[in-house]
C-alpha positions as CSV (number, residue, x, y, z in Angstrom):
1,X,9.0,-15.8,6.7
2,X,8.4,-14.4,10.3
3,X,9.6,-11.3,9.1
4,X,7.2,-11.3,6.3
5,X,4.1,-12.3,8.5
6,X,4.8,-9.5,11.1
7,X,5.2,-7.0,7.8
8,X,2.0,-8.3,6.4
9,X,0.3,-8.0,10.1
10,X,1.5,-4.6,10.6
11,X,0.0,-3.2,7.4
12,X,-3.2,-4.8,8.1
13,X,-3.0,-3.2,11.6
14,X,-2.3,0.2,9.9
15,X,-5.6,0.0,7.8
16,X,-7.0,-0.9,10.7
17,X,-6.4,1.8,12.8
18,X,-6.7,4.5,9.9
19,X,-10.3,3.0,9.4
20,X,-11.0,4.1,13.0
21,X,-9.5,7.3,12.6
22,X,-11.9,7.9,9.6
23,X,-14.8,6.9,11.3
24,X,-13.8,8.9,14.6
25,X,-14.1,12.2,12.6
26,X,-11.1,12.5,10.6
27,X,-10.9,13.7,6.9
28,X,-9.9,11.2,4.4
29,X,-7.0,13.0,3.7
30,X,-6.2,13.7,7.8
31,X,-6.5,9.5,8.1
32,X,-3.9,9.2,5.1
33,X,-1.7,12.1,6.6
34,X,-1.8,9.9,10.6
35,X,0.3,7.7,8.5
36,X,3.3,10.2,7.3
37,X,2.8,12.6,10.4
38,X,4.6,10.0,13.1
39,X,6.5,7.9,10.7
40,X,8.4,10.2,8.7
41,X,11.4,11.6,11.7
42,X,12.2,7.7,12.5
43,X,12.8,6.6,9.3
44,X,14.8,9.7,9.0
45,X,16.4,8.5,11.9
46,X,17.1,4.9,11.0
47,X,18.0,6.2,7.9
48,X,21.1,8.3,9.0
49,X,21.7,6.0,11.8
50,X,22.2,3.4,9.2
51,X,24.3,5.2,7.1
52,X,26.7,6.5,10.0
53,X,27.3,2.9,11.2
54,X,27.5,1.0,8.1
55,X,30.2,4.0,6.7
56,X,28.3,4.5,3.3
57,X,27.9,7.9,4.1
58,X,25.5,10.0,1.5
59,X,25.0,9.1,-1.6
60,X,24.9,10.6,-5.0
61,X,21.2,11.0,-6.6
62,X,20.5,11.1,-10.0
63,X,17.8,13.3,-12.0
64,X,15.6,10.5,-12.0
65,X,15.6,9.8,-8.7
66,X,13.8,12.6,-7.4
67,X,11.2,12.3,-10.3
68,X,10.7,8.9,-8.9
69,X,10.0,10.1,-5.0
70,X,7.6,12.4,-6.6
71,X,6.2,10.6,-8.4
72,X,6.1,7.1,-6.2
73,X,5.2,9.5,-3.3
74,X,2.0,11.3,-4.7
75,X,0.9,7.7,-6.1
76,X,1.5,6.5,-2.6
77,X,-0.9,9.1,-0.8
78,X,-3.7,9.0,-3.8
79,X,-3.7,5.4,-3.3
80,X,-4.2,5.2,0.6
81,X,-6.9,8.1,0.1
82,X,-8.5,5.9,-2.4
83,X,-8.2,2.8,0.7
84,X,-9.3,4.8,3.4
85,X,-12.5,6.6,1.5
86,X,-13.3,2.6,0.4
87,X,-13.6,1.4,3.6
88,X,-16.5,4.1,3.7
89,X,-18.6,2.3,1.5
90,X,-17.1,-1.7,1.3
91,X,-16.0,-3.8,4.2
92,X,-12.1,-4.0,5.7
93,X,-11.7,-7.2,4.1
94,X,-12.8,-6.1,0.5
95,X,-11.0,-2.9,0.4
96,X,-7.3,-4.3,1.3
97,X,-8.3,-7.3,-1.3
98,X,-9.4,-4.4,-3.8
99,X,-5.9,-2.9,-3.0
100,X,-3.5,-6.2,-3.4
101,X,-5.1,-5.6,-7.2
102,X,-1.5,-3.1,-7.4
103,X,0.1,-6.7,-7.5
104,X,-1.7,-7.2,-11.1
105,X,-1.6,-3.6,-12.4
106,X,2.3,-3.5,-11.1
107,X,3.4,-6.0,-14.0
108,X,1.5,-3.9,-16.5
109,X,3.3,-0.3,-15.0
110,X,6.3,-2.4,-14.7
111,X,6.2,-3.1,-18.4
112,X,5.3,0.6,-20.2
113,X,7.7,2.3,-17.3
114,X,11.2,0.4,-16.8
115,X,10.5,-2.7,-19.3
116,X,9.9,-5.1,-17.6
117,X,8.6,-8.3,-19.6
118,X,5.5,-10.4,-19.1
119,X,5.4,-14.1,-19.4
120,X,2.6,-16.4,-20.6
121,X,2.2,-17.8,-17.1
122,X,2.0,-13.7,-16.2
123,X,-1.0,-12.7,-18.6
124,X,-2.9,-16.1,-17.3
125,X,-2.6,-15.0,-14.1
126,X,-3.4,-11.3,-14.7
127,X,-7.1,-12.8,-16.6
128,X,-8.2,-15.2,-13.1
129,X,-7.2,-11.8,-11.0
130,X,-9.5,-10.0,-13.4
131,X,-12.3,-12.6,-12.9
132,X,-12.0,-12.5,-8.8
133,X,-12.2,-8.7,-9.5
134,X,-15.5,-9.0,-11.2
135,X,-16.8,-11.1,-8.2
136,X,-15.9,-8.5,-5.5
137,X,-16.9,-5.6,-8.0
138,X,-20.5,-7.3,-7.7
139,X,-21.9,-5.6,-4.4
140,X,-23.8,-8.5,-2.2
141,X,-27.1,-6.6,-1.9
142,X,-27.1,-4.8,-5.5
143,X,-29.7,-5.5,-7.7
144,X,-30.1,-4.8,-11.8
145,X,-28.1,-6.3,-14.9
146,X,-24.3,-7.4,-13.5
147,X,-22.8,-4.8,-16.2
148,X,-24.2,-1.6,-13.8
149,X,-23.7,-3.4,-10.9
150,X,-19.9,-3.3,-11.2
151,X,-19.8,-0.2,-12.3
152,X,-19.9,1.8,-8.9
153,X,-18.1,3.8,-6.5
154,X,-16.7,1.2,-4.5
155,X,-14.8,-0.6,-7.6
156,X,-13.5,2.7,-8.8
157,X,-11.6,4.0,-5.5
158,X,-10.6,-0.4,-5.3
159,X,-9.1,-0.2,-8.6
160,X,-7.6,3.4,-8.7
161,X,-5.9,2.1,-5.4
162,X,-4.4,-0.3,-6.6
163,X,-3.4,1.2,-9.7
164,X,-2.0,4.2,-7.8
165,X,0.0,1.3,-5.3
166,X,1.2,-0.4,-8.5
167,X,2.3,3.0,-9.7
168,X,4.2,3.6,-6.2
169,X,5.7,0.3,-6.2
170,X,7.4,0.6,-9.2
171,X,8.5,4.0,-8.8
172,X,10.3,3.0,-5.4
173,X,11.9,0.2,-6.9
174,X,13.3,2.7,-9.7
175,X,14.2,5.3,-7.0
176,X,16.3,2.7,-5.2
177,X,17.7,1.1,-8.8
178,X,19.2,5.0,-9.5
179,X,21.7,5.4,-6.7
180,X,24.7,3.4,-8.1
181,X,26.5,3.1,-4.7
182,X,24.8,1.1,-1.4
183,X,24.2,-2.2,-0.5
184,X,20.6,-3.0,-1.6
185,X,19.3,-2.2,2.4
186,X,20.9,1.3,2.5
187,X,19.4,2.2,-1.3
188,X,16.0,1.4,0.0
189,X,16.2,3.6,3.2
190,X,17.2,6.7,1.2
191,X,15.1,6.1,-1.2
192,X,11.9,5.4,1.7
193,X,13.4,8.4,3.9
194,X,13.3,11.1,0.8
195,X,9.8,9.6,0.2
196,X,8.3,10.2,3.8
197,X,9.8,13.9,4.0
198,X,7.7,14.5,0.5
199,X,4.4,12.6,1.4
200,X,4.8,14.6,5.2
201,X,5.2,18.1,3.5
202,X,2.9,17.9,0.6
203,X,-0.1,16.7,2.7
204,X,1.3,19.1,5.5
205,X,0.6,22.3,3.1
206,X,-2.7,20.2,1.9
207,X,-4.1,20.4,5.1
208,X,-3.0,23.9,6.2
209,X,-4.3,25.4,2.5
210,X,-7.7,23.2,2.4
211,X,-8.7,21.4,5.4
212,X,-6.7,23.3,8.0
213,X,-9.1,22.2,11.1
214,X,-7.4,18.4,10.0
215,X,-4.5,19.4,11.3
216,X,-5.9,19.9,14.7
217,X,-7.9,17.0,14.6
218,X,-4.5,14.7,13.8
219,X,-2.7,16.6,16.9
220,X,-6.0,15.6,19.2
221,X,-5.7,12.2,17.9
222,X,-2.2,11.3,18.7
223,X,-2.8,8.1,20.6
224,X,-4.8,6.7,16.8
225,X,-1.8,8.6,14.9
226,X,0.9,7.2,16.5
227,X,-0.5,3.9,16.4
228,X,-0.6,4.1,12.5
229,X,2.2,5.8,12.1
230,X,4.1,3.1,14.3
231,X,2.6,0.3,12.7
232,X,3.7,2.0,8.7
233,X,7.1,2.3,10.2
234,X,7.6,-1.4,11.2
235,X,5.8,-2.4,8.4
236,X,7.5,-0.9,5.8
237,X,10.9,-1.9,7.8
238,X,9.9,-5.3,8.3
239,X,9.4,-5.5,3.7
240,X,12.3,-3.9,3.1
241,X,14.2,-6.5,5.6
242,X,12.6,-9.3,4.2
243,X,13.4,-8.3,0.6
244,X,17.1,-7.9,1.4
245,X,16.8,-11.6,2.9
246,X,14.8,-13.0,0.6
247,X,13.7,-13.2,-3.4
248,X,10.9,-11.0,-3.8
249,X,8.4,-13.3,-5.7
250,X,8.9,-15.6,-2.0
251,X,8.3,-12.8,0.0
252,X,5.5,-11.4,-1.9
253,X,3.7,-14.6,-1.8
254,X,3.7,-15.1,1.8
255,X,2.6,-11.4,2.4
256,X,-0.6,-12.4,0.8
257,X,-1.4,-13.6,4.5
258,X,-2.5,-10.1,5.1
259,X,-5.6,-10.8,3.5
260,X,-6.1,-13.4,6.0
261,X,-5.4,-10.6,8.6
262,X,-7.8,-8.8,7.1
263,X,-10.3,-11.0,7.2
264,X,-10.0,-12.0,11.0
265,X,-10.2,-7.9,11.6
266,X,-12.9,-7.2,9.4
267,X,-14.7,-10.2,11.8
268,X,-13.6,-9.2,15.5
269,X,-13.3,-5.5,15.2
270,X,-15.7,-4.3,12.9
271,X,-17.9,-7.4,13.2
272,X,-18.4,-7.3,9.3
273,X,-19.4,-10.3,7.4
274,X,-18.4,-11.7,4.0
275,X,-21.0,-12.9,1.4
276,X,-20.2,-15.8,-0.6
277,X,-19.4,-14.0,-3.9
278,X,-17.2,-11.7,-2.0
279,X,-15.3,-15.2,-0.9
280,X,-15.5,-16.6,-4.7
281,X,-13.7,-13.2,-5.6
282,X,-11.3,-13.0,-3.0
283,X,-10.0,-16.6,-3.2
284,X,-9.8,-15.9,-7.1
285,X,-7.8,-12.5,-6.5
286,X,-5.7,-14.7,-3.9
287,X,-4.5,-17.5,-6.2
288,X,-4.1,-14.8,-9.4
289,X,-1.9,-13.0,-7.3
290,X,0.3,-15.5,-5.5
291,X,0.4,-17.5,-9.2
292,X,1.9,-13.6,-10.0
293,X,4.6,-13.1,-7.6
294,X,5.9,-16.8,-8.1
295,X,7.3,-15.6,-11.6
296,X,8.2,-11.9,-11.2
């Protein structure tokens, strides 16, 4: 559980300090790349470290696998784009609440891509998320019949984030389900170490080819970079621990306490305040998706 709550912290951290890097001058592709730029050597490191110490040596990788690194990666850097742009126009505690909607979309992806069934108790679930969606959908100062007041900016990037997570998620998990040999912690670090090398090269030759002054920007703001970078790394180390010790419906229901993270940074950092529809949604979107992960 303590695992869990410092995984949960440090992504809420990350968010955090990418929002700062946005509104300090970065790009919102140069804020998405801070997270990739000081990550991706140490869990190369760990990775190989792990693998020397534990004797497993490297393994063999199927077709698939790097179909699902590609894939899982560019879903992975769409999808933080799509948080970090949000945060532009909705406040911290919205936008990581818009993005836990990849819990929802995740059993749907889960379903067309590897087969994954749905339950009864799933679908009910899926329909109270949709309802808590509506609610934050519903800006607090917007004006005008409720079906154009969803339908803006803000809900799009929310919901393409999430679907873009839900697409990520389920492509790691299939990256890591295609290497036959491992125990389940060394599957998971190839898989993540092949995935960082990807996302770090692709938006390395995005930068350089359309926003090549980002570059520069990211190298001036290495103090903000390596803050995200450092709190991805321990993040995603600190999930991938917990799921080796855990089930992963426990572990993904008490991760939802990033939303309370969120929350309490949204207040003292950014001094943001939450109306009382954004609550109504949020606690809906809260119980939907901790009802979800108790089943999967």
């Amino acid at each position: 559980m303590l695992i869990t709550c410092l995984a949960a912290f440090a992504n809420a951290l990350r968010f955090m300090f990418q929002k700062q890097l946005k509104t300090a001058g970065l790009s919102t592709a140069g804020a998405t790349f801070a997270r990739f730029f000081f990550a991706a050597p140490f869990v190369v490191a760990i990775a190989m470290i792990y693998a020397k110490t534990t004797g497993q040596g490297f393994p063999t990788l199927p077709r698939q696998f790097w179909l699902y690194v590609i894939v899982g990666g560019t879903s992975q850097i769409l999808a933080t784009m799509c948080v970090v742009a949000l945060f532009s126009l909705r406040n911290f505690a919205v936008g990581i609440t818009f993005k836990k909607t990849e819990v929802l979309l995740s059993v749907f992806i889960g379903f067309i891509i590897l087969g994954d069934g749905i339950s009864l108790f799933a679908l009910i679930a899926v329909f109270i998320g949709l309802g808590g969606v509506l609610l934050l959908a519903d800006p607090p100062q917007a004006t005008g019949a409720w079906h154009h007041r969803i339908m803006n900016k803000a809900v799009l990037l929310g919901l393409t984030s999430g679907l873009f997570f839900g697409f990520s998620g389920v492509s790691y998990r299939g990256a890591s389900l295609s290497i036959a040999e491992g125990d389940t912690f060394y599957r998971a670090i190839v898989a993540m170490g092949f995935v960082v090398i990807f996302q770090f090269v692709t938006m390395l030759i995005w930068l350089r080819l359309r926003e090549a002054g980002q570059i520069s920007l990211v190298l001036r703001a290495w103090r903000g970079v390596s803050l995200v970078g450092l709190t991805s790394m321990i993040g995603t180390m600190c999930w991938f621990t917990a799921f080796t010790l855990q089930s992963a419906g426990y572990v993904n229901a008490v991760g939802q306490i990033e939303l309370l993270f969120s929350i309490a940074i949204g207040t003292l950092v950014f001094g943001e305040k939450i109306s009382a529809r954004e609550w109504q949604g949020l606690m809906l979107l809260t119980v939907s998706i901790v009802m979800l992960v108790l089943v999967i």
